[in-house]
N, CA, C and O of each residue as an XYZ file, in Angstrom:
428
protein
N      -1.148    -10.570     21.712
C      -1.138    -10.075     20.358
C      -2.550     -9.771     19.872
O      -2.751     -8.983     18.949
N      -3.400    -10.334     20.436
C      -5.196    -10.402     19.304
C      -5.655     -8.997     20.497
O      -6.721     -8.515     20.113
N      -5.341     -8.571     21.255
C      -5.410     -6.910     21.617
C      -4.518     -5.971     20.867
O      -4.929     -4.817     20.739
N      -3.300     -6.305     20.326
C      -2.397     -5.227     19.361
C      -3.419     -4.265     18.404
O      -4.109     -4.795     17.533
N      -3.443     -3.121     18.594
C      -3.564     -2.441     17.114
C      -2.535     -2.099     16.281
O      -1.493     -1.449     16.366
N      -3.470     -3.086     14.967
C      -2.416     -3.599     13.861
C      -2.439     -2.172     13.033
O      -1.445     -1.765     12.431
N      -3.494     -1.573     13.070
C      -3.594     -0.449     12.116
C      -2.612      0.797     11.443
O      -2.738      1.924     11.924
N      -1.872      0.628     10.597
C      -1.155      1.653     10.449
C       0.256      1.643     11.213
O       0.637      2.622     11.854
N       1.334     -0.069     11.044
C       1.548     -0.340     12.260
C       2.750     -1.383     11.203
O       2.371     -1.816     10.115
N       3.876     -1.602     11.625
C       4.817     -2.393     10.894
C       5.000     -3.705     12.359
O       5.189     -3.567     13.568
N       4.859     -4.685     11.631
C       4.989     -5.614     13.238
C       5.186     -6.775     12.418
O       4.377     -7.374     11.709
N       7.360     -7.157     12.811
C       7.750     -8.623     12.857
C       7.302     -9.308     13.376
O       7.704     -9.200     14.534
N       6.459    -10.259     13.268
C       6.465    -11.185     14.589
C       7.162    -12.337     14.700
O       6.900    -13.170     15.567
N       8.029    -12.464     13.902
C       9.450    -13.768     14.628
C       8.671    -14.527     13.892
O       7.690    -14.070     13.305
N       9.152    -16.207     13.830
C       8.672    -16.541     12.915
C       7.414    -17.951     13.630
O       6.869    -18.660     12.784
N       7.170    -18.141     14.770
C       6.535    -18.942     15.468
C       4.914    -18.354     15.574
O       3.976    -19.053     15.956
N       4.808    -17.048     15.188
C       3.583    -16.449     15.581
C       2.194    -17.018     14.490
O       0.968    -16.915     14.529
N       3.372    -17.754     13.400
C       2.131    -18.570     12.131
C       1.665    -19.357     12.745
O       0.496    -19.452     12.372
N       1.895    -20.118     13.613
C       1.393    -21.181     14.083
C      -0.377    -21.007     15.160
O      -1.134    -21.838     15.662
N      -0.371    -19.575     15.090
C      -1.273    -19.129     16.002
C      -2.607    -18.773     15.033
O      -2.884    -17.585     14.870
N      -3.212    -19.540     14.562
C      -4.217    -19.019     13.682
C      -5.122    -17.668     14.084
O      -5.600    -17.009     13.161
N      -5.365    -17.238     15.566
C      -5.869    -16.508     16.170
C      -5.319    -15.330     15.639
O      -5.882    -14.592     14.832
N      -3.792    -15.124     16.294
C      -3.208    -14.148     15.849
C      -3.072    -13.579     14.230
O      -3.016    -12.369     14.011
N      -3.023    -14.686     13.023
C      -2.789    -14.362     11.893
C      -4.105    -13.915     11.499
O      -4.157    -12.958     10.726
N      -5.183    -14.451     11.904
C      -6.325    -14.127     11.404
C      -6.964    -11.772     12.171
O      -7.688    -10.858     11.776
N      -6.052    -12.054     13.294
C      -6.097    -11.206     13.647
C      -5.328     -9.867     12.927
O      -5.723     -8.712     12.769
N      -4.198    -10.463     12.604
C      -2.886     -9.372     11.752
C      -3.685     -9.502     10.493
O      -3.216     -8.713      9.671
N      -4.829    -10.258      9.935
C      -5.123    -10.012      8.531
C      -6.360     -9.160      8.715
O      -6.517     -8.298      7.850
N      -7.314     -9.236      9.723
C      -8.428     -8.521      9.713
C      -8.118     -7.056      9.421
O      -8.825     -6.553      8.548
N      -7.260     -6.331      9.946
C      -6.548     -4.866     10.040
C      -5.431     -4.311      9.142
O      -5.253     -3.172      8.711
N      -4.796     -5.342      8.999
C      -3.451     -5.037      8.164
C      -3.400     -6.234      6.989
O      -4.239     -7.056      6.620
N      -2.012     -5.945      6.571
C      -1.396     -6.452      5.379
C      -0.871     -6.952      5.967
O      -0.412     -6.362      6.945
N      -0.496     -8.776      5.722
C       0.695     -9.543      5.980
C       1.387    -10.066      4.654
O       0.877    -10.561      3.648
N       2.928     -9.759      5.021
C       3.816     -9.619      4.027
C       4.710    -10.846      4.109
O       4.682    -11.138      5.305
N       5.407    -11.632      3.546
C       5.995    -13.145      3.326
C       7.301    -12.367      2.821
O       7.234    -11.783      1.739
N       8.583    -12.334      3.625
C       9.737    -12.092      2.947
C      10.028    -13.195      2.906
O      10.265    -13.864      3.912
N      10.077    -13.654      1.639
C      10.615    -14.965      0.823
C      11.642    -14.675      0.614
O      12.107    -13.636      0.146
N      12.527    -16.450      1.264
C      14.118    -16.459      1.421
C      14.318    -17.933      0.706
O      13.425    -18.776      0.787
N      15.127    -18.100      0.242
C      15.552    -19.492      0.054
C      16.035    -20.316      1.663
O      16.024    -19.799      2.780
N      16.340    -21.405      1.373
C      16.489    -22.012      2.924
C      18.014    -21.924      3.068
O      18.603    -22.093      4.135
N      18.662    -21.613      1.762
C      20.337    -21.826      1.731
C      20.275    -19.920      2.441
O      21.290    -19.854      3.135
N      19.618    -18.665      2.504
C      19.975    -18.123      2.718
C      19.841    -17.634      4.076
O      20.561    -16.836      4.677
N      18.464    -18.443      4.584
C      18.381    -19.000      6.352
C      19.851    -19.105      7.076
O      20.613    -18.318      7.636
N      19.831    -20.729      6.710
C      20.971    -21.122      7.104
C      22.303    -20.080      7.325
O      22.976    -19.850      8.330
N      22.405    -19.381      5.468
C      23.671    -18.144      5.835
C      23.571    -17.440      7.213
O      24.502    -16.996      7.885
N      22.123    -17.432      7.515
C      21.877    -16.153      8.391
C      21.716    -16.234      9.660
O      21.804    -15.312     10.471
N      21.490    -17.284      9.850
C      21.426    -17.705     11.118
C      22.971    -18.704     11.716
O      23.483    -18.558     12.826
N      23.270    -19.308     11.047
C      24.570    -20.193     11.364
C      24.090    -21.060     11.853
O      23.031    -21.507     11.412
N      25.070    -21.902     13.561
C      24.788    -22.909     14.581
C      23.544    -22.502     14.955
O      23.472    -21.738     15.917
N      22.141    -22.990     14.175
C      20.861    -22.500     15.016
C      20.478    -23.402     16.502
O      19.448    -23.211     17.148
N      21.396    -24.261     16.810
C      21.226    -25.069     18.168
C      21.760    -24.038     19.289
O      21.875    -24.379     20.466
N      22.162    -22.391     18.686
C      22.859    -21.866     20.075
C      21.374    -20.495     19.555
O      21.214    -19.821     20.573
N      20.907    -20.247     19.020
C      19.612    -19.615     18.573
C      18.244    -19.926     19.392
O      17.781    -21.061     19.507
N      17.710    -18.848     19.902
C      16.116    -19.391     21.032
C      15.319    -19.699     19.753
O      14.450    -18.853     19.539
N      15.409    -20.973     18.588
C      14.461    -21.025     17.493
C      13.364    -21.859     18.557
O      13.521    -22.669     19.470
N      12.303    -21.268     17.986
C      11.002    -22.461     19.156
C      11.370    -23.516     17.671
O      11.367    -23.136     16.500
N      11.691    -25.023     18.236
C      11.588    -25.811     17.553
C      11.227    -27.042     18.067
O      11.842    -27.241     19.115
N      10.102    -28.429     17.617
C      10.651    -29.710     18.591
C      11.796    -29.943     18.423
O      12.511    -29.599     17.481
N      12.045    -30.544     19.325
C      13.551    -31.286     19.478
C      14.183    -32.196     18.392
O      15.372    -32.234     18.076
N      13.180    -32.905     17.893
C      13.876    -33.736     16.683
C      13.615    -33.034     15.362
O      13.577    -33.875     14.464
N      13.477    -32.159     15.045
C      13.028    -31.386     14.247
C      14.429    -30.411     13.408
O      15.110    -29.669     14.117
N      14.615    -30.482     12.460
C      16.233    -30.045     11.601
C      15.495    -28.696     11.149
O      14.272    -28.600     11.040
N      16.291    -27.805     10.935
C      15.896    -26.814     10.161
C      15.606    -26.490      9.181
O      14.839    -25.573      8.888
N      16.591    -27.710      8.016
C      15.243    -27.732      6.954
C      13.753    -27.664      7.353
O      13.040    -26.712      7.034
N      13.255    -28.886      8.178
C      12.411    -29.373      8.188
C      11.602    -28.253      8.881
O      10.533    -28.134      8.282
N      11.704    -27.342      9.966
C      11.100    -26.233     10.262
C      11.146    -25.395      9.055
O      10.070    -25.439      8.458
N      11.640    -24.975      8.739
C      11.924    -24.264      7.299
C      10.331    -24.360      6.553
O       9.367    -23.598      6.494
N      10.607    -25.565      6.099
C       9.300    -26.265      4.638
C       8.423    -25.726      5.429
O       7.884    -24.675      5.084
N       7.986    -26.568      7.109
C       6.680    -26.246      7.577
C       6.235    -24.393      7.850
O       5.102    -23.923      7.961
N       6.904    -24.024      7.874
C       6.998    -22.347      8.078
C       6.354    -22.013      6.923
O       5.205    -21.583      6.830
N       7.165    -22.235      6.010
C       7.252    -21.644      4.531
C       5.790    -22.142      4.382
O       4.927    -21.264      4.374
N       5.413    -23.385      4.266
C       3.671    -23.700      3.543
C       2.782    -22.729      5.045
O       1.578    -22.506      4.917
N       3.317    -22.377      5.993
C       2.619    -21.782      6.861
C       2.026    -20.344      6.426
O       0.889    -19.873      6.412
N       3.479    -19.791      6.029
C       3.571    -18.445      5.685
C       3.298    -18.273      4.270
O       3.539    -17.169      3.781
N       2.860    -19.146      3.582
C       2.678    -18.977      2.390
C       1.258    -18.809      2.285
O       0.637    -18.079      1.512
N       0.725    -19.784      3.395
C      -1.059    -19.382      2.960
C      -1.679    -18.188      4.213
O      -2.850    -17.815      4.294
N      -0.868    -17.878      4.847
C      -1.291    -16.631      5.720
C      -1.043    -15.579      4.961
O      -1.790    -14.606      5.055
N       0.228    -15.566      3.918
C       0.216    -14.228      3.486
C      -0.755    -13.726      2.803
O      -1.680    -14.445      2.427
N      -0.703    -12.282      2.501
C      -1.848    -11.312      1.756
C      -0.547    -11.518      0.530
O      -0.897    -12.157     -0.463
N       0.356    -11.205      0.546
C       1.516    -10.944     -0.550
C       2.762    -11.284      0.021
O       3.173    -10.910      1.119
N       3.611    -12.357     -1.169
C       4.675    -12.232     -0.896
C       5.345    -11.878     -1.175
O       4.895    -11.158     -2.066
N       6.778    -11.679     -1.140
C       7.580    -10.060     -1.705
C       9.088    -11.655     -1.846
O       9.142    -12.643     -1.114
N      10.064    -11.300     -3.036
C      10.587    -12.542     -3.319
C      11.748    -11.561     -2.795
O      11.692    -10.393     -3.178
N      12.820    -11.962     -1.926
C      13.949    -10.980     -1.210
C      15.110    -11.145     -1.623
O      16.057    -10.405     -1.358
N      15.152    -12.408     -2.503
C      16.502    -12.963     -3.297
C      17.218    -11.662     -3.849
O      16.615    -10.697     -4.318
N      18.900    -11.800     -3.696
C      19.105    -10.440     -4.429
C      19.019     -8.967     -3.876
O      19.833     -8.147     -4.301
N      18.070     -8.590     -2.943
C      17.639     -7.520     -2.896
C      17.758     -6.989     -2.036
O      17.545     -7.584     -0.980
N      18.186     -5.495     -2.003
C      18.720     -4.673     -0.487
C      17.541     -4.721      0.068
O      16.469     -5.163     -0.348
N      17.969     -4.015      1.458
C      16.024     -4.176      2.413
C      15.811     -3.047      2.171
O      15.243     -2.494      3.113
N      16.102     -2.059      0.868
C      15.604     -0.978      0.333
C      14.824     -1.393     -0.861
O      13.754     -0.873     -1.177
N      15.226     -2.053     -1.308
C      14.495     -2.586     -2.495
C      13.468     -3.701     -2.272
O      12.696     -4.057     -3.162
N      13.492     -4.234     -1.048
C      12.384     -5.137     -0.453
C      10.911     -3.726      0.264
O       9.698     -3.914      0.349
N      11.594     -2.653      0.578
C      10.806     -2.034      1.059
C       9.879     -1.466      0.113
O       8.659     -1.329      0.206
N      10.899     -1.074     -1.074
C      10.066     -0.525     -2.388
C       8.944     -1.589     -3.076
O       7.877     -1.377     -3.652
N       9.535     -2.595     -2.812
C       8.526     -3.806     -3.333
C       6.911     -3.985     -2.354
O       5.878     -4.466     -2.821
N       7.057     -3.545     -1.176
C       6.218     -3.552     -0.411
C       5.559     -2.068     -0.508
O       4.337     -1.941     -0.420
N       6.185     -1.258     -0.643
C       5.184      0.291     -0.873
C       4.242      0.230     -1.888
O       3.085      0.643     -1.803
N       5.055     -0.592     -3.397
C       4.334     -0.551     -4.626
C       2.945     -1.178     -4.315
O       1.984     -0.528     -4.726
N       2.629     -2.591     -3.512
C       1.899     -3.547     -3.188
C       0.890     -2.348     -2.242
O      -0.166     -1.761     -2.481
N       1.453     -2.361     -1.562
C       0.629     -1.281     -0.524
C      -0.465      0.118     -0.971
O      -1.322      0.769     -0.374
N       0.233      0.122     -2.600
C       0.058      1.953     -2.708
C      -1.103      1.464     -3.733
O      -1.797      2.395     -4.142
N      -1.476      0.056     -4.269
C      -2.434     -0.208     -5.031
C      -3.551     -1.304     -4.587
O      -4.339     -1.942     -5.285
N      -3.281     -1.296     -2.769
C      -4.448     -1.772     -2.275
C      -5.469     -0.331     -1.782
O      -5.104      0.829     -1.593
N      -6.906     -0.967     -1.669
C      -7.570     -0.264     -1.133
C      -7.938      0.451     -0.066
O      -8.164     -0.250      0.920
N      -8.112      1.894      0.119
C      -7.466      3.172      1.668
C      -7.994      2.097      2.752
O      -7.351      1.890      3.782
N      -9.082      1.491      2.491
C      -9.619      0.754      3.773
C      -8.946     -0.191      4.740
O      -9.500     -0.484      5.800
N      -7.876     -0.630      4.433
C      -7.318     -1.688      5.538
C      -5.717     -0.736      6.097
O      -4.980     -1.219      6.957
């Protein structure tokens, strides 16, 4: 990933890639990182039985509890977070253009 060009460039990276300070520091030097903020009740909707899911998790570790640590992960890596409650992934996208269209041409 710290070879990717981020520039001009839309890139999920699943949700284990916070843990890589290298990499985040890397996705922030070039780009915008964006936090689609979920509640944990709407995780759960979305994922279901996450024990049949490749989640990288430890073993004793519940999904709440990955959840919280993610969330304070992704909360201080983000540049902006975008709140997704409610909202089509058209209206999450519009929320992210607006953010985008009043940062500066340089990144």
């Amino acid at each position: 990933m710290l070879r990717l060009d981020v520039r001009r460039q839309v890139i999920s990276t699943g949700g284990s890639a916070v843990y890589s300070e290298p990499a985040m520091s890397h996705l922030k030097a070039d780009g915008l990182v964006v936090f689609l903020d979920i509640p944990l009740e709407v995780v759960i909707a979305r994922i279901g039985d996450y024990s049949a899911r490749g989640i990288s998790r430890r073993p004793d570790q519940s999904l709440e509890q990955l959840f919280w640590e993610r969330f304070e992960l992704y909360s201080r890596a983000a540049d902006v977070a975008v709140n997704c409650v409610g909202k089509s992934q058209e209206d999450v996208c519009d929320d992210i253009s607006a953010v985008m269209l009043q940062m500066p041409a340089t990144r």
